[in-house]
C-alpha positions, 0 to 999 in steps of 0.5 A: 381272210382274217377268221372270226372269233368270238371274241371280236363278235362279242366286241361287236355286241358290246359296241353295238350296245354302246352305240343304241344306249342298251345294257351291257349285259344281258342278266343283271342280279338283284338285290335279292339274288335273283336274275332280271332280264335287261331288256334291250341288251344284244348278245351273242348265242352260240349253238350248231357250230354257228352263232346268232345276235339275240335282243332281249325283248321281255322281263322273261328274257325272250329274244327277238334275232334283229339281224339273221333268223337261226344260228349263221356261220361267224364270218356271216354274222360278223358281216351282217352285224357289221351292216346293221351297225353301219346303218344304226351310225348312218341313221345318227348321222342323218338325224343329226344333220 
C-alpha cells in the first residue's frame, strides 16, 4: 500500500480547486497589505497527526469540513477526497449529457 504524503493531498486540494473554478489559494494580499480570505478555496489542515479539508465560507476566513468532521488519518482523507472528486466529475458529466 502506497503512504500518503501531504504533498499528494495538497495535489488533491489544488485540483479539487481546478475542477469547481475555486481560488487556488486560501489567502490572497491586498493592495494595502492585508490578507483577504478567497471564499471558496479548499485547503488542507494538519493537526493531531491527522488531516482534514477545509472550505473557506466567509471574508473572515471561517471554514466549513465538506468531506470529514475533525482531523482523519491521511490515507482516510485521501480516500474520501478521492470520492468527493469522483462525484463532483460525475456530476459534470451527467449535466453535460
Amino acid at each position: 500500500m502506497q503512504r500518503i504524503t501531504n504533498k499528494m493531498l495538497e495535489a488533491k486540494s489544488a485540483y479539487l480547486n481546478k475542477i469547481t473554478n475555486s481560488p487556488l489559494t486560501p489567502y490572497s494580499k491586498t493592495e494595502s497589505g492585508k490578507f483577504k480570505a478567497n471564499i471558496g478555496n479548499y485547503h488542507i489542515s494538519y493537526a493531531y497527526g491527522g488531516a482534514c479539508v477545509h472550505r473557506i465560507m466567509n471574508e473572515g476566513g471561517g471554514v466549513t469540513t465538506p468531506i470529514a468532521y475533525g482531523h482523519i488519518k491521511k490515507r482516510e482523507l485521501f480516500d474520501k477526497l478521492c470520492a468527493y472528486i469522483d462525484g463532483i466529475e460525475y456530476g459534470k458529466q451527467l449535466k453535460n449529457n
